[in-house]
C-alpha positions as MATLAB code, in Angstrom:
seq = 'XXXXXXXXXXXXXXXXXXXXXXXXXXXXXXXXXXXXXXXXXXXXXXXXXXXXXXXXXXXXXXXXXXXXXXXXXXXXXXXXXXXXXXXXXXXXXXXXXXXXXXXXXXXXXXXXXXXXXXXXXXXXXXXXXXXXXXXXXXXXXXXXXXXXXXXXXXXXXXXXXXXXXXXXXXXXXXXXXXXXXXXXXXXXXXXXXXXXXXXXXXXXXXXXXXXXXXXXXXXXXXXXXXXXXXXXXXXXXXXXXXXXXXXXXXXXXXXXXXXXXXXXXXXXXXXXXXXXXXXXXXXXXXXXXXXXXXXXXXXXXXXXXXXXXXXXXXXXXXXXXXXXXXXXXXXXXXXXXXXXXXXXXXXXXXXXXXXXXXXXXXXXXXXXXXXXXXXXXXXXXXXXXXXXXXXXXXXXXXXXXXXXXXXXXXXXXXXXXXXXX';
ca = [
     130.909   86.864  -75.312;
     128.796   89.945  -75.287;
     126.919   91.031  -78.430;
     128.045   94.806  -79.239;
     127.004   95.089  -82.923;
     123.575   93.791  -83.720;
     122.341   92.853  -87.513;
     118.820   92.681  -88.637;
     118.090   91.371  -91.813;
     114.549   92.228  -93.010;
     113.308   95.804  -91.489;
     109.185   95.112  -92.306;
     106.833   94.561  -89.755;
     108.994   92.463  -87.167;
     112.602   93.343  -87.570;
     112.602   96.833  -87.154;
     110.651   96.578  -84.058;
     113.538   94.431  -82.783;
     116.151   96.370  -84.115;
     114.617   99.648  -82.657;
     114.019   97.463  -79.440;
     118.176   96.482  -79.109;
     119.237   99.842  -80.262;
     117.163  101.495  -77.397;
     119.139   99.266  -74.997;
     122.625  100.904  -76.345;
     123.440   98.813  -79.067;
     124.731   99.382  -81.784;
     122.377   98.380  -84.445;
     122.511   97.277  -88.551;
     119.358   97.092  -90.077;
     119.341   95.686  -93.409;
     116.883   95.351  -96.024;
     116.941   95.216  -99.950;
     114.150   97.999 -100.446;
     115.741  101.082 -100.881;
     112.894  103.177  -99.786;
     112.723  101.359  -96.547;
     116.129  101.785  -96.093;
     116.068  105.629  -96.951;
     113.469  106.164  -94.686;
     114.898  104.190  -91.408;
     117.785  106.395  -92.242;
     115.729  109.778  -91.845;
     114.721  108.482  -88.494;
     111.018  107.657  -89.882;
     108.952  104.682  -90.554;
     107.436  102.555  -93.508;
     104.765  100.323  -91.778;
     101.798  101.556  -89.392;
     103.091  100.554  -85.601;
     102.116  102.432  -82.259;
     104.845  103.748  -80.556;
     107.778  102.140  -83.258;
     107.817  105.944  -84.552;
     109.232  107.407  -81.355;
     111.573  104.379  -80.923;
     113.128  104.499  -84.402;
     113.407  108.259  -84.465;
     115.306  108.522  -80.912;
     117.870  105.135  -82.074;
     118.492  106.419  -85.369;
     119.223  110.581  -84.225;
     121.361  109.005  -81.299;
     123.805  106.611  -83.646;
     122.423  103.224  -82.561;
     120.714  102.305  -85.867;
     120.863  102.363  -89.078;
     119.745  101.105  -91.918;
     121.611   99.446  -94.986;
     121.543   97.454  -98.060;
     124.334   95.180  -98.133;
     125.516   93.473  -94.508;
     128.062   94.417  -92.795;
     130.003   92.630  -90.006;
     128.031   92.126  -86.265;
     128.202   90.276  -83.756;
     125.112   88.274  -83.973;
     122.371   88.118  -86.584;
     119.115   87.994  -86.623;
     116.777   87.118  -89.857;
     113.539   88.225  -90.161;
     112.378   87.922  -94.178;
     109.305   86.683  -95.612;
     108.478   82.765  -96.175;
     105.862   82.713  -98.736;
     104.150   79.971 -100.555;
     105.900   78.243 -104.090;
     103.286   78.434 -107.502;
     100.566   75.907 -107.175;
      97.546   74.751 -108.864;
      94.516   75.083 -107.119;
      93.452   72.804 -105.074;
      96.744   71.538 -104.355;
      98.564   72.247 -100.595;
     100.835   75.093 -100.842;
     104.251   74.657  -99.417;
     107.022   77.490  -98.139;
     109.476   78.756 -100.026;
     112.721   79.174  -98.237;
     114.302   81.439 -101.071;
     114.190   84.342  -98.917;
     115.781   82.790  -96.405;
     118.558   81.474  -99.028;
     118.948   84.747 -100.136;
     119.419   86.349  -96.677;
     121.947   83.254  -95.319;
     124.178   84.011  -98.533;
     123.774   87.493  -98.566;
     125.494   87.208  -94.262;
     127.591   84.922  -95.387;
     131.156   86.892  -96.404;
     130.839   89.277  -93.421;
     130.487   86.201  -90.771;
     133.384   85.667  -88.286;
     134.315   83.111  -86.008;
     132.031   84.023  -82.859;
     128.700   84.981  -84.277;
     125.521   84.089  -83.573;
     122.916   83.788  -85.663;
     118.947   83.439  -85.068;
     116.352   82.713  -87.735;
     113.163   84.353  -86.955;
     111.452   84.107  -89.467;
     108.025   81.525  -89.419;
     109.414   78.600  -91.045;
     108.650   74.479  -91.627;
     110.150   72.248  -89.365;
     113.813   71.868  -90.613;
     114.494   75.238  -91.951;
     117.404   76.188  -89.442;
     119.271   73.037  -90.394;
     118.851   73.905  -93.963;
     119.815   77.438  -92.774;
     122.837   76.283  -91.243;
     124.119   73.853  -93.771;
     123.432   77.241  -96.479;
     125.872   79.195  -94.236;
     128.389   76.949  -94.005;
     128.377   75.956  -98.031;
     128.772   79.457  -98.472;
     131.879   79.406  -95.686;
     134.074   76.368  -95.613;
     136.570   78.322  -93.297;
     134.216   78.221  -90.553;
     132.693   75.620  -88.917;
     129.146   75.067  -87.894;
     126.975   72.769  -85.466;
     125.810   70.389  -88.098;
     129.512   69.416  -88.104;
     131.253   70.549  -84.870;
     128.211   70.340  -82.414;
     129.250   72.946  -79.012;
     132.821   73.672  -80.464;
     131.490   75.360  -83.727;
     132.842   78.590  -84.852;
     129.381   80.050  -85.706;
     126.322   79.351  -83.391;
     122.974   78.852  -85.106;
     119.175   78.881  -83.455;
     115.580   79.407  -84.217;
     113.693   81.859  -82.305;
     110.124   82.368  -83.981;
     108.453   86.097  -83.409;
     105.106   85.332  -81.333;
     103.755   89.422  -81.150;
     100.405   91.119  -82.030;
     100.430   93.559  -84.866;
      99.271   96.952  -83.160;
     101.448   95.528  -79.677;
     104.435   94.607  -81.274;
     106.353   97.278  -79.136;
     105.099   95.742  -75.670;
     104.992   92.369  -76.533;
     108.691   92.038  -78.164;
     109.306   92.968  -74.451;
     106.830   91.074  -72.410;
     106.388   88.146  -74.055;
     108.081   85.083  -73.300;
     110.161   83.376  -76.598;
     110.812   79.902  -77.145;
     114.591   79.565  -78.598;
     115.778   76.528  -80.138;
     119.544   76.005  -80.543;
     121.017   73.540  -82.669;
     123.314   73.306  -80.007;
     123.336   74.337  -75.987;
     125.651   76.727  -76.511;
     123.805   77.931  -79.484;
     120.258   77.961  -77.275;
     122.564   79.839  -74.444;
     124.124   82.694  -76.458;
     120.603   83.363  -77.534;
     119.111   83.403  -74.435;
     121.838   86.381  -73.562;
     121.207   88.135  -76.377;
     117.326   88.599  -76.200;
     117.698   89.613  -72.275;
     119.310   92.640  -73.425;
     115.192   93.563  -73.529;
     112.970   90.457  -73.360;
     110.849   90.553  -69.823;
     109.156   87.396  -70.259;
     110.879   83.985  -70.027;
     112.864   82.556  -72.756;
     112.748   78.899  -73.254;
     115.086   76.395  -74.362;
     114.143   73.446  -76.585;
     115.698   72.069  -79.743;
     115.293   74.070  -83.303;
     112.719   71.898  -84.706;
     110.112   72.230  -81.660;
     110.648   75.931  -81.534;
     109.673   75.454  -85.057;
     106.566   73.980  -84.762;
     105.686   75.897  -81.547;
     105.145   79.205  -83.983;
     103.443   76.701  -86.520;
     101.004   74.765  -83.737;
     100.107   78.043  -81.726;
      99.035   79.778  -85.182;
      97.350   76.539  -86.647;
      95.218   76.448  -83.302;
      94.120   79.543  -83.626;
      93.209   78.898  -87.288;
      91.346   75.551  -85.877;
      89.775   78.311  -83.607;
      88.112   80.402  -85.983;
      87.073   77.950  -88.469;
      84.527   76.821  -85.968;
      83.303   80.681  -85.667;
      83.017   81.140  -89.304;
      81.652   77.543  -90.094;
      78.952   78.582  -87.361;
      78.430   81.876  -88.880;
      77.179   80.115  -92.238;
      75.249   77.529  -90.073;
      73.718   80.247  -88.144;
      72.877   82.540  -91.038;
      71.174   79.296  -93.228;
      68.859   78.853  -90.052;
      68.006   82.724  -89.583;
      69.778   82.901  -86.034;
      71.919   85.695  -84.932;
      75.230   84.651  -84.450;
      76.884   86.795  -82.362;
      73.777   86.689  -79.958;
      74.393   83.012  -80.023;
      78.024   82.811  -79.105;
      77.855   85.562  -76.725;
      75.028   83.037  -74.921;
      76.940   80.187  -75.502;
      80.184   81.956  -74.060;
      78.433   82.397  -70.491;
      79.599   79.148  -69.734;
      82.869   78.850  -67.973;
      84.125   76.404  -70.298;
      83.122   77.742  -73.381;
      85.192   80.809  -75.502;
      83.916   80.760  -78.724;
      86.114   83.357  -81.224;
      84.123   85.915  -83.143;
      83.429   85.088  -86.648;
      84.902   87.398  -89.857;
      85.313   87.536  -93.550;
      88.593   85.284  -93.815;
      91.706   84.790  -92.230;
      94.214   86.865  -93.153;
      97.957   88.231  -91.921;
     101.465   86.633  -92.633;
     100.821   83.812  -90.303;
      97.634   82.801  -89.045;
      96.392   81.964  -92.904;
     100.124   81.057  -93.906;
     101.957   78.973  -90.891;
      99.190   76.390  -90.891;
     100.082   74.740  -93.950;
     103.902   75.096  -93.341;
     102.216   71.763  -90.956;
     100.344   70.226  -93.852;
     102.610   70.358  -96.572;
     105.329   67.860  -94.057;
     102.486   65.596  -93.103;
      99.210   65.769  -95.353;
      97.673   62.210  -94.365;
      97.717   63.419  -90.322;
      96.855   67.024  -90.235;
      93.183   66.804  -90.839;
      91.947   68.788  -88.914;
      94.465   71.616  -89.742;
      93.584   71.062  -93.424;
      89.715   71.222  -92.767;
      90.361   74.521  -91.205;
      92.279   76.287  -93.696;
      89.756   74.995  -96.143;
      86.696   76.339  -94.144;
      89.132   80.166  -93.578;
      89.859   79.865  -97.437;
      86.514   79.657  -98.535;
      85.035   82.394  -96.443;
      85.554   85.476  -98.452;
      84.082   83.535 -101.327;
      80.708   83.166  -98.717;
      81.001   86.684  -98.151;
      80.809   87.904 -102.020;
      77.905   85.687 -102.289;
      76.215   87.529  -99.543;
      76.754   90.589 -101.570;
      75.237   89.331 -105.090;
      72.171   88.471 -103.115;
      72.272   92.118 -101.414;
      72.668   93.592 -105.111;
      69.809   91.190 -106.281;
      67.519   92.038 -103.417;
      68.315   95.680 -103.921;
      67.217   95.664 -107.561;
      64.172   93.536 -106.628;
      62.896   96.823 -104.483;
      64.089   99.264 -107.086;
      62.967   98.015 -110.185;
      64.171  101.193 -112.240;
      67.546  100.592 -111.522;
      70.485   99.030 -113.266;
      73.072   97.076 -111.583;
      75.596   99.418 -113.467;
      73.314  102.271 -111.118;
      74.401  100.893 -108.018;
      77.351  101.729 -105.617;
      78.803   99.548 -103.129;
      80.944  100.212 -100.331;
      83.397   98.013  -98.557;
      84.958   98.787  -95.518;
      88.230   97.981  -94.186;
      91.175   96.099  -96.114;
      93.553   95.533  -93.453;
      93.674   91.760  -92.298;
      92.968   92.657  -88.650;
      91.378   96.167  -87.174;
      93.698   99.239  -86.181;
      97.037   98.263  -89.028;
      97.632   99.359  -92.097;
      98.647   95.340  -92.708;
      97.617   93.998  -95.912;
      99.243   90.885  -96.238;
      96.487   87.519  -97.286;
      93.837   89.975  -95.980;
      90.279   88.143  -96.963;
      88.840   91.792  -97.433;
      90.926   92.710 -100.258;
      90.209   89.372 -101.493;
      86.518   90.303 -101.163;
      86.713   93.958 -102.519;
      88.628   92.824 -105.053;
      85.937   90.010 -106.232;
      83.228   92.500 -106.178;
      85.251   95.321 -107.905;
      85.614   92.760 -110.920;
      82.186   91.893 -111.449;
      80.056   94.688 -110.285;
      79.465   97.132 -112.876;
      79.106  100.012 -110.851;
      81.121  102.083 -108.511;
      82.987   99.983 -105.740;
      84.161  101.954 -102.599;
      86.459  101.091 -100.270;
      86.726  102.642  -96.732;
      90.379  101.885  -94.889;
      91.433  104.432  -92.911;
      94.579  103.262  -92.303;
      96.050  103.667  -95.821;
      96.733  106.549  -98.288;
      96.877  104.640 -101.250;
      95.039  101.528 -102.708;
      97.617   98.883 -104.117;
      97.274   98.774 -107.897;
      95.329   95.677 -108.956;
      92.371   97.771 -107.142;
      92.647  100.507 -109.700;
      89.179  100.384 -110.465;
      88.074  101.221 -106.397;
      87.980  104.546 -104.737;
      89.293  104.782 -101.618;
      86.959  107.590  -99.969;
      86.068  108.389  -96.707;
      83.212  106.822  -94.299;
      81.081  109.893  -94.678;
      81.661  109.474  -98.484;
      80.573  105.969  -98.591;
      77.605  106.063  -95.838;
      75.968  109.276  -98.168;
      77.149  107.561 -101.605;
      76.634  103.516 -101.330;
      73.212  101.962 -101.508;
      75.018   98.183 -100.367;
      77.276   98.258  -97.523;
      79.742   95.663  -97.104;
      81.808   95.682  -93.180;
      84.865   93.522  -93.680;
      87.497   94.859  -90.610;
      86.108   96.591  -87.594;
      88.476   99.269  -87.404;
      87.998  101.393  -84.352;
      86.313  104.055  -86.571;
      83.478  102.058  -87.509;
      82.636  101.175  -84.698;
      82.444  104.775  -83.607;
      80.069  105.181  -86.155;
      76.330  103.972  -87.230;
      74.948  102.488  -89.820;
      71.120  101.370  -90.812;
      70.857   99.947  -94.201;
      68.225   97.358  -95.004;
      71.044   96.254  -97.434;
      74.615   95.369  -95.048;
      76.755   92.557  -95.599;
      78.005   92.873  -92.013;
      81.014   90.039  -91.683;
      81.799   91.450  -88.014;
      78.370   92.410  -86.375;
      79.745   95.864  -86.034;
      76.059   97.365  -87.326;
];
């Protein structure tokens, strides 16, 4: 069966890509999404989120009919979901775990418009499990239908997991190069998958069972994670015993065996600080390691404000006729990775945000990526890097955006979390 009408549900940073990616391939395209601003500007044939190359792609489906944008869903052919899975309320200290109410929400929301036929692909990042609980959802919400859980290859409505796995700033290329791992709760479900995300995946797309394609998202992020814990726990190490540490792993990276990531502030983005403990929230007694990790990641941008108290202290040591109120301090970047506009669990804004509520003087960030500060940083100005280099007596480098590191900076007084100066 071929797949003429497409749904997306959830147009942020991963489902319009895809819907602008099937609409460009001639299909007929329903994006949906419950912000009415996103919605109104998909519509205009513009876009909400910072993505090279999605402009041109959006404006050309929308102007020639394939896509557009709604509120409420309407009837396709095969749906794909793309929401948020964020973290329940927790105290601190304790392991966060997901919250499927998005997902909920999106599964009933489908639910009336479904016919006998569909497909349907979760792709959001989710714990192991979450397409079963997806499926059984759907089919509480639609007792006239049958579903795998129940009918197994003769079900009405086929249901599969088929996690995103793209760069933010390559989304564009990578939806179409990459290879995807799908995971049908059925054959037939992996199958009808498969055909659907030829109509523009390049790479290979391979077939396993729901709950590995599930934890393949989960492990490859979680490694990573594992990954740069060991740069930023060498980072502290390194800076205790007065050794350059990007000198050291660039040494210690001239062995063939040996790729050592670069230390930062934090880990930040919707998955590399999130997925991780989708794994330790199922199995807290075996993922050690994994918890270590996110521990060491977490605790980062708390290392980096400390770095910046002793900056402010050592700066008031040399001018003794200034107040702490007297100083200015400028932070730059807030994005969670260089060249976006991506906010999401970005340690910077943790870090400017820290500083902005206990400095007493002015706090300035640099983020050239954004227009508009979000509004629990009321008390920052966002200025420009000429601004901050000829206003700030502490500099603070938290994302090396492209810009920077275009630029120069000599300050006996840097907080430099990249080694961009």
């Amino acid at each position: 069966m071929s797949f003429e009408t497409i749904s997306v549900v959830g147009l942020g940073y991963i489902g319009l890509p895809t819907a602008a990616m099937f609409a460009s391939r001639k299909k007929k395209v329903i994006g949906v999404d419950v912000n009415q601003y996103a919605v109104d500007t998909i519509n205009r044939g513009e876009i909400h989120i910072v993505e090279p190359d999605l402009d041109m792609l959006v404006r050309a489906a929308v102007t020639e009919g394939y896509l557009k944008a709604v509120t409420e869903p309407e009837p396709a052919d095969a749906f794909l979901i793309a929401v948020p899975t964020p973290f329940k309320e927790c105290a601190e200290g304790e392991i966060p775990e997901p919250d499927l109410k998005y997902i909920e929400a999106a599964s009933k929301a489908i639910a009336p418009v479904l016919k006998k036929g569909d497909l349907i692909i979760l792709e959001s990042t989710s714990p192991v499990g979450a397409t079963e609980k997806m499926s059984k959802w759907l089919a509480e919400a639609r007792n006239d239908l049958s579903f795998p859980q129940d009918a197994g290859e003769e079900a009405d409505v086929n249901v599969a997991h088929c996690p995103e796995r793209v760069l933010p700033g390559y989304v564009v290329r990578e939806l179409v190069e990459n290879d995807r791992v799908i995971g049908g709760l059925t054959i037939k479900c992996s199958e009808r998958s498969v055909e659907l995300y030829k109509t523009f995946v390049q790479g290979d797309c391979v077939i396993t069972n729901a709950r590995t394609a599930e934890m393949a998202k989960l492990t490859e992020n979680s490694c990573r994670d594992v990954q740069i814990a060991f740069a930023n726990e060498l980072s502290i190490i390194c800076d205790r015993l007065d050794i350059n540490v990007w000198e050291l792993i660039s040494l210690a990276n001239r062995h063939p065996r040996i790729n050592i990531l670069q230390p930062g502030p934090g880990v930040g983005g919707h998955c590399i600080a999130v997925d991780p403990w989708f794994i330790v929230s199922k199995t807290p007694d075996e993922a050690k390691i994994i918890h270590t990790a996110r521990k060491v990641n977490d605790s980062k941008p708390g290392w980096v404000v400390g770095k910046t108290k002793i900056a402010i202290a050592d700066f008031l040591q040399e001018n003794t006729n200034t107040a702490a109120k007297d100083i200015t301090i400028a932070c730059y970047g807030l994005a969670f990775k260089p060249d976006i506009d991506d906010l999401r669990e970005s340690p910077a804004m943790l870090i400017v945000k820290e500083i902005a509520s206990f400095h007493t003087g002015k706090v300035i960030a640099v983020e050239p990526n954004i227009h508009q500060l979000p509004s629990f940083l009321k008390q920052v100005e966002l200025q420009s890097f000429d601004v901050a280099q000829s206003e700030a007596d502490i500099h603070v480098m938290l994302v090396d955006h492209k810009e920077f590191k275009a630029e120069s900076l000599n300050s006996p007084y840097l907080v430099d979390t990249k080694g961009v100066w």
